[in-house]
C-alpha positions in Angstrom: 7.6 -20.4 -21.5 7.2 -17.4 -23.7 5.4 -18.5 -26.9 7.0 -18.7 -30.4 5.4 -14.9 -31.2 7.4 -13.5 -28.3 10.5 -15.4 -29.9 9.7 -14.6 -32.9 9.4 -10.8 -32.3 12.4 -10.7 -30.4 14.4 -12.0 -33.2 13.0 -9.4 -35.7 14.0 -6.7 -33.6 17.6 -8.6 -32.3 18.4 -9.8 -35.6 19.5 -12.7 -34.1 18.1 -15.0 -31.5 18.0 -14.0 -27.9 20.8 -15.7 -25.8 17.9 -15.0 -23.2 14.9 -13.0 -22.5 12.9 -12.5 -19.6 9.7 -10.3 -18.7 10.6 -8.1 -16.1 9.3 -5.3 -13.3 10.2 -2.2 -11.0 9.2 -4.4 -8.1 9.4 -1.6 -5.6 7.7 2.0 -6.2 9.9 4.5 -8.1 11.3 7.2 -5.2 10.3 10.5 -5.7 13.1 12.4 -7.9 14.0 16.2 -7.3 11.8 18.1 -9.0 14.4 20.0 -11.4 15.5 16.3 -12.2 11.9 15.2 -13.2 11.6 18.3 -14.7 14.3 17.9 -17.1 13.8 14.6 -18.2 9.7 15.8 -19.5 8.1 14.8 -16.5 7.1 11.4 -17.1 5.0 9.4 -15.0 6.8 7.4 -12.4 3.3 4.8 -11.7 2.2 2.4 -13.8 -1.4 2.4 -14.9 -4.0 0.5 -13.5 -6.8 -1.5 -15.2 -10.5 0.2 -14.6 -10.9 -3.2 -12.1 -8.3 -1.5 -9.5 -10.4 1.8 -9.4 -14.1 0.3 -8.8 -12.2 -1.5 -5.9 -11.1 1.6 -4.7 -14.4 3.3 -4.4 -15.7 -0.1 -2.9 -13.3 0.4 -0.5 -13.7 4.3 0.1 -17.7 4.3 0.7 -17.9 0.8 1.7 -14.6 -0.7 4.1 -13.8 2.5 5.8 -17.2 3.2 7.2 -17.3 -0.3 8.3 -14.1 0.4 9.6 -14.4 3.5 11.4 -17.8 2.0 13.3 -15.6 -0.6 14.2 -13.0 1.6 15.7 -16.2 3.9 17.4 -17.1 0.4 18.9 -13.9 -0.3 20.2 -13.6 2.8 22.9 -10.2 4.4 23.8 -8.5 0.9 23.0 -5.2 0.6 22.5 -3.1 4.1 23.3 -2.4 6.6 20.3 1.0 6.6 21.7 1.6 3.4 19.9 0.1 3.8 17.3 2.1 7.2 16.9 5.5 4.9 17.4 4.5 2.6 14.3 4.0 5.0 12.0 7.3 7.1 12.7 9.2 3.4 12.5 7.5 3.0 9.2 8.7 6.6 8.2 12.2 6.3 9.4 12.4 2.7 7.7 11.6 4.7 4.4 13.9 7.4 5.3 16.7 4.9 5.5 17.0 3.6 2.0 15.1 6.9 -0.2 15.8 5.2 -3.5 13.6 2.0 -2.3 16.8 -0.2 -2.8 15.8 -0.4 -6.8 18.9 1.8 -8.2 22.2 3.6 -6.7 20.7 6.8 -6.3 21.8 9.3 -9.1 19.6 10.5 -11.2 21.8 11.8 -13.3 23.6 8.5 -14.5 22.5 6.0 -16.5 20.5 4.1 -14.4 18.8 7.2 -12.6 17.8 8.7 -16.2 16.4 5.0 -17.4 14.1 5.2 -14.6 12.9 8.3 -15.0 11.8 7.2 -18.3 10.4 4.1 -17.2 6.5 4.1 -17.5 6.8 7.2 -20.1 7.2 4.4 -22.4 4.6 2.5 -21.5 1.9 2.1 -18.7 2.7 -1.1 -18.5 4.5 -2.7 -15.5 6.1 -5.5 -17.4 9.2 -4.5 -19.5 11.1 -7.6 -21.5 15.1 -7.8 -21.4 16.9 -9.2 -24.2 20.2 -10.7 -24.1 22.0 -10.7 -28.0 25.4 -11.6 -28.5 27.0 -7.9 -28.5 24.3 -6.4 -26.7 21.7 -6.0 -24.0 17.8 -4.9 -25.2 15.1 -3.2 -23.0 11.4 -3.6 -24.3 8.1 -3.2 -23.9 4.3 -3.1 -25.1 2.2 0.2 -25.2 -0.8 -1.5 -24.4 -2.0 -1.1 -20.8 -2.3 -4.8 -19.9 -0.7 -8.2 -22.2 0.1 -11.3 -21.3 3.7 -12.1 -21.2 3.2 -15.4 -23.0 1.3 -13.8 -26.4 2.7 -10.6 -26.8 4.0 -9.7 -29.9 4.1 -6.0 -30.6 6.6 -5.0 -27.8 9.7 -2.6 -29.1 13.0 -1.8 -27.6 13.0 1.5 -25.6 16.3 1.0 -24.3 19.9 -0.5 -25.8 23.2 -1.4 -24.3 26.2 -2.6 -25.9 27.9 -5.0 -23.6 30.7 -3.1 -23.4 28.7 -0.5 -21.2 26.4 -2.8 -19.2 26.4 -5.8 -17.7 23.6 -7.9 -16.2 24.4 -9.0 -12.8 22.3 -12.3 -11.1 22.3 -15.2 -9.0 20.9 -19.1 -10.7 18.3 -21.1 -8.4 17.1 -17.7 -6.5 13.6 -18.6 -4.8 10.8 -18.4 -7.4 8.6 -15.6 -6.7 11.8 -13.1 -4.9 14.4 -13.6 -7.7 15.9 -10.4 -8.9 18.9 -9.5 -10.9 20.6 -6.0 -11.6 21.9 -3.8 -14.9 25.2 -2.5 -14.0 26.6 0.5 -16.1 30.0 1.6 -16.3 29.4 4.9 -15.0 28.7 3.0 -11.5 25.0 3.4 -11.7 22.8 0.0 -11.7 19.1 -0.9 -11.3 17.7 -3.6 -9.8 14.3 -5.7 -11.0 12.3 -8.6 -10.3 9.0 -10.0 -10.8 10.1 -11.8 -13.4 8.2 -13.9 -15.9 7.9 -17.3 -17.3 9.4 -20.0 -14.8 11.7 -21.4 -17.5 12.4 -18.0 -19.1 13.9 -16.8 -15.8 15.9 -19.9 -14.5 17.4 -19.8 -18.1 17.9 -15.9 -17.7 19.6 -16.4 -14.5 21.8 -19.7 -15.7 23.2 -17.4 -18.4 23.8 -14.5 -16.5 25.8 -15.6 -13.7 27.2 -18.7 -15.8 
């Protein structure tokens, strides 16, 4: 469970004690907006950051796995026909082409929703964002620093606030750990869907209160 610092932090900035909180994450890759729409809203970054670790990995990979790989596939002969592999990749494609906004919001960029992702790693680089539930209202936060620990943190602020009358936080108790999800619905129509969430006990009570 979050420690008392995260508590303790989220009351400062609430007020009040949280009803609930939960760490949180785009658990799918933001979809490519229209470039006028991306435009518009300062062109934030639509990735998170990554810690040094990820890039030494990737130049293991690049001068290390794919030449291993490719004498591997020299070894192999003719093999198995392009054709197919052809087929998989346009199945991948049209699987992608089906559902553009990666099932994570409605679609709009223009609505609520839409415009809150656009902004959502300009905040931070961070892939973790913490929502607050208050009595009246419905808090999105975060941490500028590039990597915390969603136990500890303590010097997250709200990038994003809700009155209740304008949102409201849709979600299902006793979802499978490790897949459970639950959406912010806005009363323009738009919503937004995340997962990944935190803190086994943080998130069954998140989800108790929400659907309760």
């Amino acid at each position: 469970m979050a420690k008392r610092a995260v508590h303790r932090r989220a009351r400062k900035i609430l007020g009040e004690d949280p009803v609930a909180l939960v760490w949180c994450e785009i658990h799918k890759p933001i979809p490519t907006p229209p470039k006028d729409v991306h435009r518009a809203a300062g062109k934030k970054r639509l990735k998170p950051g990554h810690h040094w670790l990820l890039y030494v990995g990737g130049v293991v990979f690049f001068f290390v796995v794919i030449p291993l790989m490719l004498i591997d596939k020299l070894g192999d002969g003719p093999g198995r026909p392009a054709a197919s592999r052809r087929d998989r990749t346009r199945d991948r494609t049209r699987d992608r082409q089906q559902d553009p906004t990666n099932g994570i919001f409605d679609g709009d960029w223009n609505l609520t929703a839409g415009q809150l992702l656009l902004r959502w790693y300009g905040h931070s680089p961070n892939r973790k964002r913490l929502v607050m539930l208050a009595h009246e209202r419905v808090c999105v936060a975060t941490s500028p620093r590039r990597r915390l620990s969603p136990t500890k943190a303590d010097d997250f602020r709200t990038v994003a606030e809700f009155p209740l009358d304008q949102v409201r936080v849709e979600g299902e108790a006793g979802q499978p750990r490790g897949f459970a999800t639950f959406r912010l619905r806005f009363t323009d129509g738009s919503w937004l869907e995340v997962g990944r969430l935190g803190e086994p006990e943080d998130a069954d009570h998140f989800l108790r209160t929400i659907s309760g």
